[in-house]
N, C-alpha and C positions, 0 to 999 in steps of 0.2 A: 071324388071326381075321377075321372077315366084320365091316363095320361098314356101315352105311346111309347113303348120304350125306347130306351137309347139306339139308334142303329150305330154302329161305328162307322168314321172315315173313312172311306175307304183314298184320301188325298184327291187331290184336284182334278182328276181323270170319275170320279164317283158322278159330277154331275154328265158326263160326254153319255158313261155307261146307261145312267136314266132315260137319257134321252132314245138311245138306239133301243132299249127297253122301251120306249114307249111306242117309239115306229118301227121298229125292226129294221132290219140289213139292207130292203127293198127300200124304204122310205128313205135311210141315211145316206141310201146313193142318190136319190133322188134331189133330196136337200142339195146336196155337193155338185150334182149338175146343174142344179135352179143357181147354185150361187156360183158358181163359175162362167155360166151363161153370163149370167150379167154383172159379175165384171169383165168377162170377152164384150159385150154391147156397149159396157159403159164408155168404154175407152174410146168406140168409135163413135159412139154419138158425141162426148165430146167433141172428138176434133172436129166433126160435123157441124158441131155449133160454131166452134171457132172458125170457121170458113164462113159459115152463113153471114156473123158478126162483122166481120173483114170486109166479107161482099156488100153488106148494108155501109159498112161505114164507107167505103168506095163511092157507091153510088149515093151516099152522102141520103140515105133512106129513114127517116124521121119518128120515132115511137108513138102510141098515142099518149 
């Protein structure tokens, strides 16, 4: 039977390395802006909702 050999550990940074190996330096910035964007977005669509929420409950506005 074929088996792979052992690669060694390289510790907990071996998977971060695979990964920029798989997308390269272009992709890894990419990734980090995609997720920075949207936790910059998320925060304000929160509070967005929590307004909306406030304003229906004000105007006493009924779900279906």
């Amino acid at each position: 039977m074929l088996t792979r050999p052992e690669i060694p550990s390289n510790g907990p940074l071996n998977g971060w390395v695979r990964l920029l190996g798989l997308v390269g330096v272009p992709g890894a910035i990419s990734i980090y802006l995609v997720w920075w964007l949207t936790q910059w977005l998320g925060l304000r669509i929160d509070r967005i909702i929590q307004l909306l929420e406030q304003i229906a409950r004000e105007l006493k506005v009924t779900g279906l």
